[in-house]
ZAFIMI-759497 format. One record per atom (N, C-alpha, C): residue in one letter; residue number from 0; z, x, y. Coordinates in Angstrom, 2 decimals. Atoms other than C-alpha are relative to their C-alpha. Example, Ala and Ser with C-alpha at 12.3 -4.5 7.8 and 13.67 -1.06 7.14 Angstrom:
! residues 2
> A, 0, 0.00, 0.89, -1.19;
> A, 0, 7.80, 12.30, -4.50;
> A, 0, 0.00, 0.90, 1.20;
> S, 1, -0.06, -0.82, -1.19;
> S, 1, 7.14, 13.67, -1.06;
> S, 1, 0.73, -0.77, 1.09;
! end
This chain:
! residues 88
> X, 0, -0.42, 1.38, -0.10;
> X, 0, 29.67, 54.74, -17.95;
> X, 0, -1.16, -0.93, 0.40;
> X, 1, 1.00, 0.95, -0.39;
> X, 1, 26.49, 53.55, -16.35;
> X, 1, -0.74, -0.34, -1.09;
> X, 2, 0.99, -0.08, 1.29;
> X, 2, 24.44, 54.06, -19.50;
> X, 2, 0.82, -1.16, -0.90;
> X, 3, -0.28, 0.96, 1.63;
> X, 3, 26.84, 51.50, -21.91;
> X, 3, 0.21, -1.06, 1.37;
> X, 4, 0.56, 1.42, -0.71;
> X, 4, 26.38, 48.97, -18.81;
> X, 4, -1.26, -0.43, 0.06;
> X, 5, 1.03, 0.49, 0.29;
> X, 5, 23.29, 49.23, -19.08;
> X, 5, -0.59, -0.54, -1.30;
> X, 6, -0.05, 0.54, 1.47;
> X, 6, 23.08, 48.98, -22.53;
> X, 6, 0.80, -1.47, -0.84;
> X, 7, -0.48, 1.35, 0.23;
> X, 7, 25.22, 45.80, -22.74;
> X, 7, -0.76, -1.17, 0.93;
> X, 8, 0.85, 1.12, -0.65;
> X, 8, 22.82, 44.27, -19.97;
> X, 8, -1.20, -0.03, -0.75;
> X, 9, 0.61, 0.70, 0.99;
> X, 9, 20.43, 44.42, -22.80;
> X, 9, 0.45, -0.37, -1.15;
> X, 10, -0.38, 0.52, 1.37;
> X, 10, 22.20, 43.72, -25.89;
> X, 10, 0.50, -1.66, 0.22;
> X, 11, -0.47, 1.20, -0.31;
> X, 11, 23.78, 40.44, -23.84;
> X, 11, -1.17, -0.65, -0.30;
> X, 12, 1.54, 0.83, 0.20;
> X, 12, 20.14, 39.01, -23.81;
> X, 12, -0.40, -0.13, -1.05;
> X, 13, 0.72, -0.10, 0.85;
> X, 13, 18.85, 40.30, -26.71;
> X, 13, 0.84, -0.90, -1.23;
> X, 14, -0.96, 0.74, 0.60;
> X, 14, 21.72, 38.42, -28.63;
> X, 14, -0.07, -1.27, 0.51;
> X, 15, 1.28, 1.29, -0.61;
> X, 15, 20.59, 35.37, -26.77;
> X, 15, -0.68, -0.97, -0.85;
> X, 16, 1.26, 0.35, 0.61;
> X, 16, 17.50, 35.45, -27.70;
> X, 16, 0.07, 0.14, -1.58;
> X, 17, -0.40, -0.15, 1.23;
> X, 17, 18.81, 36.28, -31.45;
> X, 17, 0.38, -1.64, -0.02;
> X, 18, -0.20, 1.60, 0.24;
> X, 18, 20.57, 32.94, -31.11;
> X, 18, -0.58, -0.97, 0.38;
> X, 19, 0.58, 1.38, -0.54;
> X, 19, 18.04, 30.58, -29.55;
> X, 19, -0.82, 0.09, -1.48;
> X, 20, 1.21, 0.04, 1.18;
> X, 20, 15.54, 32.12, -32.70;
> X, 20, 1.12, -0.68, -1.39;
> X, 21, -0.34, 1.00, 1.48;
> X, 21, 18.22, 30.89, -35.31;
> X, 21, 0.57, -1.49, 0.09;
> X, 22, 0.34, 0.98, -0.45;
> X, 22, 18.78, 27.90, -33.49;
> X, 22, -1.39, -1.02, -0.68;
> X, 23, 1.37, 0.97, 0.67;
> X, 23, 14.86, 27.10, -33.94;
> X, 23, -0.03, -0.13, -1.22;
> X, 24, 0.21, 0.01, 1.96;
> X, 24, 15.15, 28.23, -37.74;
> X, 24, 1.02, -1.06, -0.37;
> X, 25, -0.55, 0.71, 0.17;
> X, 25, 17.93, 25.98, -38.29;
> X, 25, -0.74, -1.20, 0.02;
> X, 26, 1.18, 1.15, -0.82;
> X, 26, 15.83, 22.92, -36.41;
> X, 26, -0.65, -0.36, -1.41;
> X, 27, 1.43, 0.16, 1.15;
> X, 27, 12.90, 23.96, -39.10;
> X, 27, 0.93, -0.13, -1.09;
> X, 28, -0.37, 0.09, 1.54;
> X, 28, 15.03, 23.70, -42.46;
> X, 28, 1.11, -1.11, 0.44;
> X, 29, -1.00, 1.44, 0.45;
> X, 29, 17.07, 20.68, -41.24;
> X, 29, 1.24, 0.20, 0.23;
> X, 30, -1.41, -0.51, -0.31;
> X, 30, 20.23, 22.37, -40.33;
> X, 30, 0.15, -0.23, 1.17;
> X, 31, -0.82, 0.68, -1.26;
> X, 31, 22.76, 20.23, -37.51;
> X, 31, 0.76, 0.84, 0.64;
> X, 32, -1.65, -1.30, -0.92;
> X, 32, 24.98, 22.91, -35.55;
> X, 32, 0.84, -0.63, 0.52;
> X, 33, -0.24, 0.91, -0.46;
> X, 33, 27.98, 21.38, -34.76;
> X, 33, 0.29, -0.50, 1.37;
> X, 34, -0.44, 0.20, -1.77;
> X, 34, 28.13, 21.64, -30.66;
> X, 34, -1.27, -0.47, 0.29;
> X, 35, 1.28, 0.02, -0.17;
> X, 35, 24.79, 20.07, -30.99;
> X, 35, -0.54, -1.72, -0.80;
> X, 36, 0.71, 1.32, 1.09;
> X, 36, 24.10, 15.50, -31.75;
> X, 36, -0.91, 0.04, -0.39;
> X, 37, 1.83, 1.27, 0.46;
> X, 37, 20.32, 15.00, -32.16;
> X, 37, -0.49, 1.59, -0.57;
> X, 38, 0.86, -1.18, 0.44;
> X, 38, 17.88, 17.80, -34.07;
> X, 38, -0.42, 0.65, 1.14;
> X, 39, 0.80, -0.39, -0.88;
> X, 39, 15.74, 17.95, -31.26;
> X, 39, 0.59, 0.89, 1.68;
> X, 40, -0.82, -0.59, -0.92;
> X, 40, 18.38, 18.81, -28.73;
> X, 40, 0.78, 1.58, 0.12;
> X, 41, -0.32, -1.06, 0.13;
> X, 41, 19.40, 21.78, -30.59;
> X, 41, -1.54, 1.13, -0.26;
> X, 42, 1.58, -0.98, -0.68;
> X, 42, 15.47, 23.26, -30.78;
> X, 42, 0.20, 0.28, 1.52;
> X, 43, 0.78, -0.17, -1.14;
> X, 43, 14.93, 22.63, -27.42;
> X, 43, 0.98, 1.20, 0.72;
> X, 44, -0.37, -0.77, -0.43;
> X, 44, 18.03, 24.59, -26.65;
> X, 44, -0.02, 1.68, -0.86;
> X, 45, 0.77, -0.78, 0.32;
> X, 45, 17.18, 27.22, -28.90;
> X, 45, -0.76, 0.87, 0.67;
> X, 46, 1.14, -0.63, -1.09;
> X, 46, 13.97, 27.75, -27.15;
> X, 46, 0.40, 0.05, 1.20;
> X, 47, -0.79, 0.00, -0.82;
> X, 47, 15.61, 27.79, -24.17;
> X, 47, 0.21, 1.74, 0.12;
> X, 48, -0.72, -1.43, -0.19;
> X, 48, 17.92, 30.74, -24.95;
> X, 48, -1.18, 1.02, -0.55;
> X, 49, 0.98, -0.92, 0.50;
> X, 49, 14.87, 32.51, -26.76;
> X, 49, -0.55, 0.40, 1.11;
> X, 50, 1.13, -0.09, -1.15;
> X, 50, 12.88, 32.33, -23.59;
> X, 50, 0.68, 0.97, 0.79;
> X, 51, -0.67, -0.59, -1.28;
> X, 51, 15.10, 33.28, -21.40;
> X, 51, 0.87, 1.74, -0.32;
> X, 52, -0.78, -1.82, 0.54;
> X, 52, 16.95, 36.50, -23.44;
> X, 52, -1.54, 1.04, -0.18;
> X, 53, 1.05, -1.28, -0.08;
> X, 53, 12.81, 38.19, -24.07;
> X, 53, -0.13, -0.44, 1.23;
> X, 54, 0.23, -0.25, -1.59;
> X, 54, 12.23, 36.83, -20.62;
> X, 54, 0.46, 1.10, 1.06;
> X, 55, -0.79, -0.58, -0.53;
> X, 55, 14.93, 38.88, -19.08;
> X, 55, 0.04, 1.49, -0.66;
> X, 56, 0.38, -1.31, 0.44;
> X, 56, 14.23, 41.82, -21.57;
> X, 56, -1.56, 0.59, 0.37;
> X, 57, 1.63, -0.15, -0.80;
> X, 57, 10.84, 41.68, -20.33;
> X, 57, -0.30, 0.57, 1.73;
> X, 58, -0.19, -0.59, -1.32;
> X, 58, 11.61, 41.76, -16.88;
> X, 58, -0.06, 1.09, 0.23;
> X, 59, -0.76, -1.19, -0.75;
> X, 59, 13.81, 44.93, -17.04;
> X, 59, -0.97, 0.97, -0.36;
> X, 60, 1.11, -1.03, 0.13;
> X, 60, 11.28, 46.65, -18.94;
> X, 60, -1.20, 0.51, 0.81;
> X, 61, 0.68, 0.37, -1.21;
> X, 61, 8.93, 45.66, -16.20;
> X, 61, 0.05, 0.57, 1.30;
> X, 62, -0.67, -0.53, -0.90;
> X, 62, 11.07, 46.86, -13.55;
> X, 62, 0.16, 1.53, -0.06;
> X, 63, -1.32, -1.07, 0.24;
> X, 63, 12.21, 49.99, -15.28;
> X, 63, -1.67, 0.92, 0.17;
> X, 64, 1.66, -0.79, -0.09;
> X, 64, 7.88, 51.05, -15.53;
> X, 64, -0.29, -0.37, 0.92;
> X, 65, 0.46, 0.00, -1.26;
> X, 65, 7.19, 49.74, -12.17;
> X, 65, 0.79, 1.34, 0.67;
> X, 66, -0.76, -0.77, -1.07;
> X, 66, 9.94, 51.93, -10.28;
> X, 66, -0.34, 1.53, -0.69;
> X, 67, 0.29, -1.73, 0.34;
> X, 67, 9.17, 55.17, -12.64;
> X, 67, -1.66, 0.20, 0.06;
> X, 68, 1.36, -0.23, 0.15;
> X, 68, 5.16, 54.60, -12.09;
> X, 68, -0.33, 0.21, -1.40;
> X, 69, 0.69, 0.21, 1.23;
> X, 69, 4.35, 53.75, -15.65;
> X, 69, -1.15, -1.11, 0.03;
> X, 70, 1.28, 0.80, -0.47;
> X, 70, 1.31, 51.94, -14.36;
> X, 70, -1.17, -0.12, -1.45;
> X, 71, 1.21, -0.07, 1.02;
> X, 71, -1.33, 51.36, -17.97;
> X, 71, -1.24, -0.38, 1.00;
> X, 72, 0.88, 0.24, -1.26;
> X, 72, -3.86, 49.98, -15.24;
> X, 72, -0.39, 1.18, 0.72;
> X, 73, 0.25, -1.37, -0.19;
> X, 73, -3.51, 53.42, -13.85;
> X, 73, -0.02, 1.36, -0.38;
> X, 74, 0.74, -0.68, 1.25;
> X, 74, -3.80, 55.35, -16.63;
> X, 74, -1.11, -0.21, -0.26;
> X, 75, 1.73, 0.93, -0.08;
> X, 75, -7.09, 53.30, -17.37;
> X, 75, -0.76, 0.75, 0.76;
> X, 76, 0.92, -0.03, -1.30;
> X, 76, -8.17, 53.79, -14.10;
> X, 76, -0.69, 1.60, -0.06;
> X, 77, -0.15, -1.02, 0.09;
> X, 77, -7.48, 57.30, -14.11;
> X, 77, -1.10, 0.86, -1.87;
> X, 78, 0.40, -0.68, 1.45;
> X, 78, -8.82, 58.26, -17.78;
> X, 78, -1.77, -0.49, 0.00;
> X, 79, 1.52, 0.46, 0.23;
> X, 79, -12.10, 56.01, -17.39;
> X, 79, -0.49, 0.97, 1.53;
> X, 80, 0.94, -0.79, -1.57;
> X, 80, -12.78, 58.20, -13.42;
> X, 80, -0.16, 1.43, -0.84;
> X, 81, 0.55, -1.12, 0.47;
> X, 81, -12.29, 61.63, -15.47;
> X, 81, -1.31, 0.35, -0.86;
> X, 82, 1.06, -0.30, 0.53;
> X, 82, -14.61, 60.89, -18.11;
> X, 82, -1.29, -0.12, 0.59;
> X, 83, 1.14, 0.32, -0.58;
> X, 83, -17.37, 59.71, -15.77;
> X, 83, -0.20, 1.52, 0.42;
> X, 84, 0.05, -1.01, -0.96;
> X, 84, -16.42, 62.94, -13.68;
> X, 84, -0.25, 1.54, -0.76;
> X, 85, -0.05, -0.81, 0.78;
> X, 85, -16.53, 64.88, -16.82;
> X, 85, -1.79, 0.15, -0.38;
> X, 86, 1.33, 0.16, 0.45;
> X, 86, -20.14, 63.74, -18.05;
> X, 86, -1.05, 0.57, 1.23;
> X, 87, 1.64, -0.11, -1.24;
> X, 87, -22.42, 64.47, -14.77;
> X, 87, 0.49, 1.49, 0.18;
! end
């Protein structure tokens, strides 16, 4: 049960961010939505929901490699000290 909550706390976002991007495409070819008067009002919200649905998919991903130590910085770190330690 935890696994399809978690899985709907990303599909909620990612659907979002699906609708802020056809939002903007709309905007660009001239297309009015109708819960939406002025062009510019429906971009801006658009971008908006775009931001904020990879924002929030960004996060968790963020979160989900901080708490399991998926560190690339420490991989790096780690891969550039062996080879030094390898060569001498």
């Amino acid at each position: 049960m935890s696994r399809f909550i978690a899985l709907l706390l990303i599909v909620v976002p990612g659907a979002i961010a699906a609708v802020g991007i056809k939002l903007m495409r709309d905007t660009l070819f001239d297309f009015l939505n109708p819960p939406f008067p002025w062009i510019w009002l429906q971009f801006v919200c658009g971008f908006v929901f775009a931001l904020a649905g990879v924002s929030f998919i960004g996060g968790w991903i963020y979160y989900r490699d901080k708490k399991r130590n998926y560190s690339y910085r420490e991989k790096r770190r780690n891969k550039i000290n062996n080879g030094i330690s390898k060569r001498q």
